[in-house]
N, C-alpha and C positions, 0 to 999 in steps of 0.2 A: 707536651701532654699536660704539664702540671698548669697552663695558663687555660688550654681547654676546659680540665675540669673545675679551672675558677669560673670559668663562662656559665658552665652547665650548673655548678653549686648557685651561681645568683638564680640564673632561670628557676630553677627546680624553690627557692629558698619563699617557703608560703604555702607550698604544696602538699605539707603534713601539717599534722594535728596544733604540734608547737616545735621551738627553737630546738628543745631539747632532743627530740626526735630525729630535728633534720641537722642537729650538729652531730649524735650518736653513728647516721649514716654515712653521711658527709667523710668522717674519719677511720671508717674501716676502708679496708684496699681494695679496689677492682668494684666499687660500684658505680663509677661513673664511668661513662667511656663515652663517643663523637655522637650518641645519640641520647643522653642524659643520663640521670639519675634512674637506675633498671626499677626501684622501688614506685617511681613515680609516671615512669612508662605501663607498668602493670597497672597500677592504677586508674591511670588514665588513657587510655590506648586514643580517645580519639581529641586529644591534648591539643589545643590553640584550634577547634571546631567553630568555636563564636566569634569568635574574630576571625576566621576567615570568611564565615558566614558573613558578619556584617561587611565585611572589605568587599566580598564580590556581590551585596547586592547595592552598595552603594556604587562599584560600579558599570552594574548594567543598569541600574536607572538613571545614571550620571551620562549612560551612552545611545543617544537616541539612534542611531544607524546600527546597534543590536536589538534594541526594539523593532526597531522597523522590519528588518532582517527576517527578526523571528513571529511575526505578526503578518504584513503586508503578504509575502508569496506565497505565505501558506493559503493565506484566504486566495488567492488571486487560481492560485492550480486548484484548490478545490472547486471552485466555480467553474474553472474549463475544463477541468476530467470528468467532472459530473456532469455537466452538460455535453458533450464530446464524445464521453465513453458510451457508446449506444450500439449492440449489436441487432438490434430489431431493423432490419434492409427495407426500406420505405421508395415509395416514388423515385424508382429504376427508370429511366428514359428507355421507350420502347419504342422504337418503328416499325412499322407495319407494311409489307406488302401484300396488299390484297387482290390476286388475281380474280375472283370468285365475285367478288362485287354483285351478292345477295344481303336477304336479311339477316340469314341467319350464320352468314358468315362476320356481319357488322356484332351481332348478340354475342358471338365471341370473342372479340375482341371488347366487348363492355365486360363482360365476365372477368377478362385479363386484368382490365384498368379497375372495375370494383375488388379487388383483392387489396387495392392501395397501396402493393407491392410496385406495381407498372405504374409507369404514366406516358399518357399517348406523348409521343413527341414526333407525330406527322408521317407523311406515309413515303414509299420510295416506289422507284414507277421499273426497278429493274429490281435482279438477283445483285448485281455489280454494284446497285447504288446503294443497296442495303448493306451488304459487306463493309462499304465504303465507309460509310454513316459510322458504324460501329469501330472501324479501324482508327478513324480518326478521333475517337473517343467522345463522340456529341451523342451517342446511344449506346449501353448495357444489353440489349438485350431485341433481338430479331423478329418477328411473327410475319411467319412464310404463309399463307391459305395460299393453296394451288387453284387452278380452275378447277369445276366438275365437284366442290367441296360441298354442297350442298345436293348436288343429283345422289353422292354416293350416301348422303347420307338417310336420303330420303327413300333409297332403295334397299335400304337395311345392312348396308354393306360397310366397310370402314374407311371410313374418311379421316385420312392422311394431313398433320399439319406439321408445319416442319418451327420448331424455337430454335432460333441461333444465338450462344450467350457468348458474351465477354469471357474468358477464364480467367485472365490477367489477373482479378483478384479472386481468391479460394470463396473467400465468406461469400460473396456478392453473387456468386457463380453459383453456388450452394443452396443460395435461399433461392434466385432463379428457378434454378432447375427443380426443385421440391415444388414452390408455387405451380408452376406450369405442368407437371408432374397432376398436381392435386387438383387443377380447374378440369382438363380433360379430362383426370379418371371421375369427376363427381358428374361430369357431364356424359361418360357412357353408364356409367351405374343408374340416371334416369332415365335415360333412352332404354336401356334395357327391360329397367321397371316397367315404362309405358307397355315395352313392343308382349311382357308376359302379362302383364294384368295383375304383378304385384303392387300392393300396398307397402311394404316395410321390407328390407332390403334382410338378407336372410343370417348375418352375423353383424351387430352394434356393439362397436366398442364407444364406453362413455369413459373418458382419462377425467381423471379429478388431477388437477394438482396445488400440491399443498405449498402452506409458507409464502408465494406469490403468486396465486392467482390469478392474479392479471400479466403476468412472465413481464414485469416491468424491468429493464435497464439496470436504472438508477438502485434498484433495492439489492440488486449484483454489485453492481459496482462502487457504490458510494461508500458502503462498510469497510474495502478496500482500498480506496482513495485518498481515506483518513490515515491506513497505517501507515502508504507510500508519503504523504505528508508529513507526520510527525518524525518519520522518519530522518526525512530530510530536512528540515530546521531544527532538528534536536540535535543531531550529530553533528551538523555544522560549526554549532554554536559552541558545544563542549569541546570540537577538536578543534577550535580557538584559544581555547581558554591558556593552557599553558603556556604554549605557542606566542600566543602576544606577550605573555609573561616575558619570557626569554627574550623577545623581539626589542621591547621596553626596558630592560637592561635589571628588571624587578625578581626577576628569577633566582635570582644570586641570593637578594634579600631573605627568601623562604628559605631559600636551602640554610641559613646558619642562623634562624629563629627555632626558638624552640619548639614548634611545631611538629605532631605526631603525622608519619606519612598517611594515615587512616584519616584523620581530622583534617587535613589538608584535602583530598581529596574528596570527601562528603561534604565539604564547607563550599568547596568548587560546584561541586552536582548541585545541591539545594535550590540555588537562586533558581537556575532555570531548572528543575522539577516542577518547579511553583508555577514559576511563567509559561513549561510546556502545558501543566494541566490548566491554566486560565487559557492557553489558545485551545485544549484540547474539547473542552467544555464549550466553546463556541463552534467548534468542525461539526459537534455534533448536535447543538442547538440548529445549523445550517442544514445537517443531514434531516433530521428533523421536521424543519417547517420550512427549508426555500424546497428540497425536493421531494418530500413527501415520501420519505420511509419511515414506516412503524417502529416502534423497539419492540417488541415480541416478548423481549425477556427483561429481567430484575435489572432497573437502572444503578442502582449498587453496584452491582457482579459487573456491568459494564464500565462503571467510573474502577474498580479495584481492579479491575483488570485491565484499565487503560495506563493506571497507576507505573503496574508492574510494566507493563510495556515501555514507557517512559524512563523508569528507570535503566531497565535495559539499554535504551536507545542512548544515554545521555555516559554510562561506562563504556559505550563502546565509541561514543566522540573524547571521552577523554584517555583511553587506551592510546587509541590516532595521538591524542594530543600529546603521549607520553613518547610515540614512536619518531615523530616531525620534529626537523630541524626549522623549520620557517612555514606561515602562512599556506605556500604556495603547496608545499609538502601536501599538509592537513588536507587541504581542497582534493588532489589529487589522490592520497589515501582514502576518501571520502568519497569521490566518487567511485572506486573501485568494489561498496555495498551496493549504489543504490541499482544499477542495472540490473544485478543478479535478483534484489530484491520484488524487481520489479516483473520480471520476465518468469521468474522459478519460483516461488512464492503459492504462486497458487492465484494470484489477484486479478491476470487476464485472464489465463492459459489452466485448464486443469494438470496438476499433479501425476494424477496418473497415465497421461498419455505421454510422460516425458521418459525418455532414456532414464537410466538408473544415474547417472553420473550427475544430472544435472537434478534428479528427485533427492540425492544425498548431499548435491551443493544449497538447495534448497531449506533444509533440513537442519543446515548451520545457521540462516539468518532468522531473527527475532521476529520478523517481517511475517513468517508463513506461519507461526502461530499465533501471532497477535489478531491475524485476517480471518485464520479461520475460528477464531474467540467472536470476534465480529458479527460474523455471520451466525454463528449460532446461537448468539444471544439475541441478537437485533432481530435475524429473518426467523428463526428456529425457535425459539423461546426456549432455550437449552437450559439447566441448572447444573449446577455443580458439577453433580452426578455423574455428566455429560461429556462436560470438556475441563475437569481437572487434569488432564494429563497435558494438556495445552498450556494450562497455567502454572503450573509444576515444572515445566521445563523453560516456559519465559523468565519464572521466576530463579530458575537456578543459572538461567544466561546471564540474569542481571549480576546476580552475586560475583561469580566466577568474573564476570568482566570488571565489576569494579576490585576486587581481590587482587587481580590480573595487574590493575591500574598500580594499588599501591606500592605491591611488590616490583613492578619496573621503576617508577619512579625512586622506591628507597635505592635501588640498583644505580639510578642515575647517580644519586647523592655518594654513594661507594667513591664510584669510581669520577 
């Protein structure tokens, strides 16, 4: 004990005012113990910060395969999920049997393929070959015209057309059946106009809708593509960090320097804080101008709230990093957010249509409020006002996880 606290008297010795000071504490009993001088831990709570700051940023700039890392896939998945993630159902392959073989059975079948939904992909000369076509998956989507399709329709009567879809996929099946739904009902609502001699059809709904307008993809999806991104090269990178320490045999080193577990920990997060928000500011220079969504709301409120996000993202890679024994661990802890984050989140799938279990799983990750920050400031032009409660509670995941962090680690040092 008595060569201990010679360790901790040199460490600590410069840390007050003058000699006299740190000889008067030096010499009373019980102020030093295995984690220094208590007079100069008060003091200093985030004690050997700069030096660890500059230790880890000299070495991720000394390490080009964490650059790389943390730069290259990010950009690489935002370009395929942005472009990729498209729920708008375009150019459906449609085959057509047309018994009827009139005009105005050919004008319906233009009507199907002007939606831009369908696209003709040739016609079948049976019931069996149509089926076929469709089974073997080289067509989505059937158009049966029976014979006599035009006598009945000429004779005021209803004329029967039979769509056969894929179901195999829910979305694909969906947009199907509403398209084809909405060609035939807009085509008896003129027929009918003709056959009474109205002008204007006798209830018009005109939908406005707001924020996107043009119901574009990309302005869904890409706000959320960013979180899932950051996500995943942030954490990665932080639940390295220790982890190689230990791996490299340098872990040993820290634990018996005089460094505060707080200052160790925030000296750890900073480097890539920095580096997360230089990639973070490019995801969204990308969202920006390669796909063409608006920010709607205060680029400020968007950079402090990406902030917070960040820091979040980067305590809960070094929590991981405090709970792994080896590399492989970390990865494996690691992946065990980004699924949930990706699926319950909110970022494909709405929130609200999910079970309670997976909307309260949802709930824990950083993920679902950072997305929907996103969106309400980008598509929504939100202020404050708005989604403080989003950012109040990112903001208290971040703290609590890095709190989380130092108090396991001092835990490691105990024991």
């Amino acid at each position: 004990m008595g060569v201990e606290n010679e360790r901790w008297k040199r460490a600590c010795h410069g840390a007050h005012e003058n000699a006299a000071e740190f000889q008067r504490l030096c010499n009373r009993p019980l102020r030093f113990h295995k984690r220094g001088c208590r007079v100069c831990f008060m003091k200093t709570p985030f004690r050997g910060f700069t030096a660890i700051l500059y230790k880890e940023f000299l070495v991720v700039l000394r390490d080009p395969m964490t650059l790389f890392f943390m730069f290259f896939p990010p950009l690489i998945q935002m370009l395929a999920f942005g472009f990729a993630l498209d729920t708008d159902v375009k150019n459906l392959a449609m085959v057509v049997l047309d018994e009827d073989r009139t005009v105005e059975s050919r004008q319906l079948v233009d009507r199907f393929v002007n939606t831009r939904t369908f696209k003709y992909a040739g016609e079948a000369a049976s019931v069996e070959e149509l089926t076929r076509t469709i089974r073997a998956g080289k067509a989505y989507v059937g158009l049966q015209i029976p014979p006599g399709f035009t006598r009945e329709l000429r004779a005021g009567r209803t004329a029967r057309v039979q769509v056969v879809i894929d179901g195999s996929n829910s979305t694909i099946a969906s947009s199907a059946l509403n398209t084809s739904i909405g060609v035939t009902f807009r085509e008896s609502i003129l027929k009918l106009l003709g056959s009474s001699g109205r002008r204007d059809v006798p209830v018009e709904v005109r939908p406005q809708i707001l924020y996107n307008p043009a119901m574009r993809s990309p302005n869904f999806f890409v706000p959320g593509v960013i979180g899932i991104v950051l996500q995943i090269a942030t954490t990665f990178a932080t639940a390295m960090s220790l982890v190689r320490e230990r791996e490299r045999g340098t872990l040993e080193q820290l634990l018996v320097s005089p460094l505060s577990r707080w200052g160790l920990m925030l000296g750890k997060l900073m480097p890539y804080l920095v580096i997360s928000a230089v990639m973070a500011a490019i995801l969204l220079a990308l969202m920006r101008w390669v796909f063409g969504v608006p920010i709607a709301g205060s680029l400020t409120a968007l950079s402090g709230a990406t902030l917070v996000y960040i820091f979040a993202l980067l305590s809960l890679g070094l929590l991981i990093s405090t709970a792994a024994q080896n590399q492989m661990q970390a990865l494996e802890i690691t992946m065990i957010f980004i699924m949930p984050s990706v699926f319950f989140s909110g970022f494909i799938f709405p929130r609200d249509t999910m079970p309670w279990i997976f909307r309260a799983i949802g709930s824990l990750l950083p993920a679902t409020y950072f997305i929907e920050l996103m969106r309400a400031i980008v598509l929504r032009g939100a202020v404050l006002a708005d989604y403080w409660i989003n950012l109040a509670v990112l903001g208290g995941m971040g703290i609590a996880l890095f709190v989380l962090c130092a108090l396991r680690f001092r835990k490691k040092i105990a024991s």
